[in-house]
N, C-alpha and C positions, 0 to 999 in steps of 0.2 A: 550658511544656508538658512538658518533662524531666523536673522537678521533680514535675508533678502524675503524671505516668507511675510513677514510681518510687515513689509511697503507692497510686497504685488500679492498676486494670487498665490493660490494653495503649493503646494508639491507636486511636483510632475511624476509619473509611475516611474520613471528611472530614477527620478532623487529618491521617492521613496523606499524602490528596492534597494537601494545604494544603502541607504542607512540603516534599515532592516536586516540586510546581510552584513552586517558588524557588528551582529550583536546575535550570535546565534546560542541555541539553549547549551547551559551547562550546569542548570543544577536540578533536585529532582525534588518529588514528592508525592508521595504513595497516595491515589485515589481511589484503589481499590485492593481488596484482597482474598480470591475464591480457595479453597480446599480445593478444587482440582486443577488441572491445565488449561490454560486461553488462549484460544486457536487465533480468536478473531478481535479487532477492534478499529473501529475507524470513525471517523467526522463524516453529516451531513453534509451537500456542498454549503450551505450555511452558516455550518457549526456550529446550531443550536444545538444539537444532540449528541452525544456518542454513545454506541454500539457496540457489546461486546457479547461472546458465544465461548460458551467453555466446556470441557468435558464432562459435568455434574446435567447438560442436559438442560440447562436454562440460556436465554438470551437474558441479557440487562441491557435498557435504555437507558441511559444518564439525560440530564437537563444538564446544560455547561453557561448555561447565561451568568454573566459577572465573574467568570472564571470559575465557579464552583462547581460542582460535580453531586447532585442530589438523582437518586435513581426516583428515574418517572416509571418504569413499571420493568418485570421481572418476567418473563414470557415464557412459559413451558415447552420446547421442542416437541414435536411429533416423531415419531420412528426414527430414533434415534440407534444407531447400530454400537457404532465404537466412541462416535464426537461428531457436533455439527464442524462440516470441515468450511463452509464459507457463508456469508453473507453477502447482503448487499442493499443499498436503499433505492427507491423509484425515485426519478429525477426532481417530481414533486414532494418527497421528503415524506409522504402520506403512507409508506407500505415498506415492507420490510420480506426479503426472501432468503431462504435462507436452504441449504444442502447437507446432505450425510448420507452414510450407506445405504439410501434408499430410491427408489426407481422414480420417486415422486421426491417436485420441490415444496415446497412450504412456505406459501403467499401468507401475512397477517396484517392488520391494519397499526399504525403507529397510533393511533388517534381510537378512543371506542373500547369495543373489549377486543383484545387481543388472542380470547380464546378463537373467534369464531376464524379458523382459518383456513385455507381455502388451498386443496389439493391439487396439485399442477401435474399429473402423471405424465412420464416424456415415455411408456411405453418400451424399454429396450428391449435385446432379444436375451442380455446376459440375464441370470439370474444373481451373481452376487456384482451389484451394480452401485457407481456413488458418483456423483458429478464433483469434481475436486474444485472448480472456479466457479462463476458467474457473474453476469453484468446485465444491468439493462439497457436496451436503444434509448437516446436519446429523451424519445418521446414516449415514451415507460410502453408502447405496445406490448413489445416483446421481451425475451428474456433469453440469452446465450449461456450454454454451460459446454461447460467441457468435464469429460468424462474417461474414467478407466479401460472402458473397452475401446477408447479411441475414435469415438466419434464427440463431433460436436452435435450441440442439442439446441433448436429456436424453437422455444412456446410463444405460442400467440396469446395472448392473454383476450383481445374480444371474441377469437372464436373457440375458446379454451380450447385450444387441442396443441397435440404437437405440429409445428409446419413443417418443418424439413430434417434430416437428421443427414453429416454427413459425416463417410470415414476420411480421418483427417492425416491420422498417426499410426506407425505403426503397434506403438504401448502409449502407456495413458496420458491422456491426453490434461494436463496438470493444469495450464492456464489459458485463458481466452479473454480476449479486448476486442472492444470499438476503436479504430483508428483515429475518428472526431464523431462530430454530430450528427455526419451525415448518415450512420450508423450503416455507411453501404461494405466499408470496407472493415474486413475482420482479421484481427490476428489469433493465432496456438501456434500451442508450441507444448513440448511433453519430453517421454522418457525417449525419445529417439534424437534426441538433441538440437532438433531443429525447428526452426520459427518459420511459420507460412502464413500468406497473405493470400487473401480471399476478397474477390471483388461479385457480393452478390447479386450482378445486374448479370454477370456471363457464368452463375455459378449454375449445373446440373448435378443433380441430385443422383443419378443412376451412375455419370461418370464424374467428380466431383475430380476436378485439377487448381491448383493454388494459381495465383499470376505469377507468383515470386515465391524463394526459399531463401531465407538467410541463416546460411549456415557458419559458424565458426566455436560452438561452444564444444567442447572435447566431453562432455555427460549432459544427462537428462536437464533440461529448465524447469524452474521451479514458477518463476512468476513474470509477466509480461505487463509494464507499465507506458502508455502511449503519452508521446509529448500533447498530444491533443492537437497537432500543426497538419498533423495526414501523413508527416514525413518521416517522424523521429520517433523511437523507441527505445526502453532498455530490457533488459533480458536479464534475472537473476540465473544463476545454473550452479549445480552440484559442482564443476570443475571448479569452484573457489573462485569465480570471477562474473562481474557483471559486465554488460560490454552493450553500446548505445549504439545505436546502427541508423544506417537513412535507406528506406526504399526504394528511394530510387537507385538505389547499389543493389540487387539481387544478385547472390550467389550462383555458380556456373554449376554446370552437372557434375564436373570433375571433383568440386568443394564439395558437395550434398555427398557423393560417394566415400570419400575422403572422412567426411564425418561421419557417415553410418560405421565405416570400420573402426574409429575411431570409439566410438560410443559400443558397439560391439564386444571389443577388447577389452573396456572396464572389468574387473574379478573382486570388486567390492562393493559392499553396499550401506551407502551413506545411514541408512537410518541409526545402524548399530555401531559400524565400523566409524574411528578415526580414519582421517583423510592419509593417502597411502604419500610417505614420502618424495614419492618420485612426482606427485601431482604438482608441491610446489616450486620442485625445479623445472617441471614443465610451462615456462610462459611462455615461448615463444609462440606465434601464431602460424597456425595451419595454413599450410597455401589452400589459396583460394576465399582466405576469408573476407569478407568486404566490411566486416564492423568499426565503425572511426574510434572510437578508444574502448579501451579493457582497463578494467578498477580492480584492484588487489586490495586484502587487508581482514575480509570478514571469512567467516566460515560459513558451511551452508551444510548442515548435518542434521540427521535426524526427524526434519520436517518441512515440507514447501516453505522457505522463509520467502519473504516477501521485500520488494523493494521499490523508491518510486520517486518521482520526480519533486524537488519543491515546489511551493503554490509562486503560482506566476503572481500572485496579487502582492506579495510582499517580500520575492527572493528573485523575481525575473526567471523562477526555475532554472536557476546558477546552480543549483547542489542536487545530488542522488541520496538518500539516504535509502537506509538496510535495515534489517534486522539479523542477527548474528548467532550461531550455536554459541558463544562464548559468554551469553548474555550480555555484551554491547549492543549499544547503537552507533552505527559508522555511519559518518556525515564528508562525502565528497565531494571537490570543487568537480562539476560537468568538464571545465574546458582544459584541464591540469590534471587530472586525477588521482590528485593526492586528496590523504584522509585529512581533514581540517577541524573535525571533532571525532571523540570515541567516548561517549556517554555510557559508563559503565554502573552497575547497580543493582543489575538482576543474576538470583544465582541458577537459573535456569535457560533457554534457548528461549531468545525473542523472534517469537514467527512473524505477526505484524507490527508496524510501525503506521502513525498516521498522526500529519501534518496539519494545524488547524489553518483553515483555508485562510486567515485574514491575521490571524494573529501568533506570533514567536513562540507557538508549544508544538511541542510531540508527545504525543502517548505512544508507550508501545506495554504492547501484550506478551506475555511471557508464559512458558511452561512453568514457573515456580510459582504460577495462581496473581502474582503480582502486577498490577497496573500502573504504570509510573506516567508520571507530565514533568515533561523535562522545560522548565522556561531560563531567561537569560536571565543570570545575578553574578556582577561584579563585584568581589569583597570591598566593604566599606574601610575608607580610609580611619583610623582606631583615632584621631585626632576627634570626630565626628561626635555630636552627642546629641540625644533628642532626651530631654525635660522627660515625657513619658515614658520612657526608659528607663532612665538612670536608678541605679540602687547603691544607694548609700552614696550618694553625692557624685558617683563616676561611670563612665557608661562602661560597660562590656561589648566585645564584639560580635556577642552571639545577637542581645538586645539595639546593637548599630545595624546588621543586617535587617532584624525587622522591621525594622523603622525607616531605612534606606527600601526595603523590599514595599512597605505598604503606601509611603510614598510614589515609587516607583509606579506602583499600580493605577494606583489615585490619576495616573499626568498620565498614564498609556488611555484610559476609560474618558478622560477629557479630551485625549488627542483624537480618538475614534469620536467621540460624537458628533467634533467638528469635523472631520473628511468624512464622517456618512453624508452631512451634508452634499456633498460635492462628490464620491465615489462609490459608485451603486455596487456591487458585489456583481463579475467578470466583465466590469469595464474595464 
């Protein structure tokens, strides 16, 4: 493929996913480390930046240019109750929002001073109130959250108010997504175990009905990641399984019913409790459920863990990866559903996980304060030796990896400048 690269044109995106997905991360290296828990962390679609939110009450922005990790500023949360439970960036990379037990979101600018930040009240009628997700549209208008008392929440950002608020779930309502860009079609999903689809051109606010319910998870969902295609999604959930579903499969009434009892019947509660024996002999699936495969393998204990698809730019979004109470990260084939990595490292639950849009890292966030970047390193063959190395005439294996590693880097930072040439970021 070198070979033929080097007489015609560049790499086509399937050779490049091809070869990109052979090479997934396996080794690690601490980029950060806070005294308290980290709820949150994720990449711009850029990936110039990353974002993290932890229990001490502060945001940190990282600069990630050249693979490095330098905090561009440290941003003090507003009304903080117990932890910011989510963030999230505007499409333009320019603002940053962010959530916790309070009835108000919290707009700040990336760029500027970061104190001056801008109060997004959504108004509810509970008094002990917290939005547990959030996303922006598309076109950064707006802003969707999902919330404990079970409704969904759209602020309008030009005419600062809240627009619509609707009851979605029966308990809280844990995740919420855009289906793609057209930001018409919405997905939640919460502690009543079901995922509903919302098409805002027939939605009424007085009598608010889904189009669709995909039901098949046996407990509450924790997170809801969209292929971005309108059609595909996946669904992390407390029953120990993720499971990827197509829309145009909607669940029948008898399946919705089916799972309410099901989700009913639970007598344990994930946060505290180990997973009840009999959950993992429970795989078979539920009549009625219409989801095309179910992933085994992580836990999902003690906090919304999160899960999500890989970047179409450099894996064809071939893989699911997790975050895991076991402090792993589980890395699945989509079409196979076996585990094909388990990146282990952190002695605490990894809630989020996130994918660098263009290039072979994962960060993931963890309760043990730890921030880890997992990228791909082959052990070097011990024959190997680099001059700059050597000590005392012979190389060591630990000084062949560096040296194979900085290398390494050096041909990845050369291959990227030549296809910026030629691949613009979601072509």
């Amino acid at each position: 493929m070198i070979q033929k690269r080097a007489l015609g044109p560049s790499f086509t995106t399937g050779e490049r996913c091809r070869i990109s997905s052979s090479f997934l991360p396996d080794d690690k290296d601490q980029v950060a480390k806070y005294s308290s828990k980290a709820f949150c962390g994720s990449y711009t679609k850029d990936g110039r930046f990353f974002l993290t939110a932890c229990q001490d009450k502060f945001l940190r922005l990282y600069r990630t240019h050249g693979g490095h990790f330098v905090e561009f500023k440290k941003i003090p949360a507003r009304d903080v109750g117990w932890s910011i439970l989510d963030t999230a960036f505007s499409p333009d990379g320019n603002y940053i929002v962010y959530s916790s037990w309070s009835e108000c979101l919290y707009l700040c600018p990336v760029y500027g001073d970061s104190s001056a930040q801008e109060t997004l009240s959504l108004c509810p009628e509970d008094r002990r109130f917290c939005v547990f997700s959030l996303v922006f549209s598309s076109d950064g208008r707006e802003i969707l959250g999902g919330a404990n008392d079970g409704y969904l929440y759209v602020y309008d950002r030009e005419c600062h108010q809240r627009a619509f608020r609707i009851e979605g779930h029966d308990n809280d309502v844990n995740t919420v997504a855009f289906a793609d860009n057209t930001s018409q079609i919405l997905y939640s999903a919460g502690d009543d175990g079901l995922c509903k689809v919302w098409d805002r051109r027939t939605l009424n606010e007085t009598d608010p009905n889904p189009v669709g319910v995909l039901a098949g998870h046996m407990d509450g969902i924790t997170y809801i990641d969209p292929r971005g295609d309108g059609r595909h999604l996946i669904t992390n959930s407390k029953d120990q399984t993720i499971k990827l579903w197509d829309v145009r499969a909607f669940s029948n009434h008898n399946a919705v019913q089916s799972i309410r009892r099901a989700v009913r019947n639970q007598n344990w509660d994930y946060r505290w409790q180990s997973v009840p024996k009999r959950r993992y002999k429970a795989r078979n699936m539920l009549e009625g459920d219409t989801s095309i495969m179910t992933y085994h393998g992580h836990s999902v204990l003690q906090t919304l863990i999160r899960c999500h698809f890989s970047p179409s730019f450099i894996t064809g979004q071939r893989y699911i990866y997790t975050g895991c109470a076991a402090g792993r990260v589980m890395i699945y084939d989509v079409l196979t559903g076996k585990v094909v990595r388990r990146l282990e490292g952190h002695s605490g639950c990894v809630r989020d996980v996130s994918w660098h849009p263009f290039h072979q890292e994962i960060v993931s966030t963890s309760w043990d304060g730890a921030i880890l970047r997992w990228r791909y390193f082959e052990a070097a063959p011990l024959w190997y030796s680099d001059s700059e190395e050597e000590s005392d005439g012979e190389s060591s294996p630990r000084s062949t990896r560096r040296s194979i590693q900085k290398a390494a880097q050096r041909l990845e930072r050369a291959v990227q400048r030549v296809e910026s040439q030629r691949w613009q970021p979601g072509n």
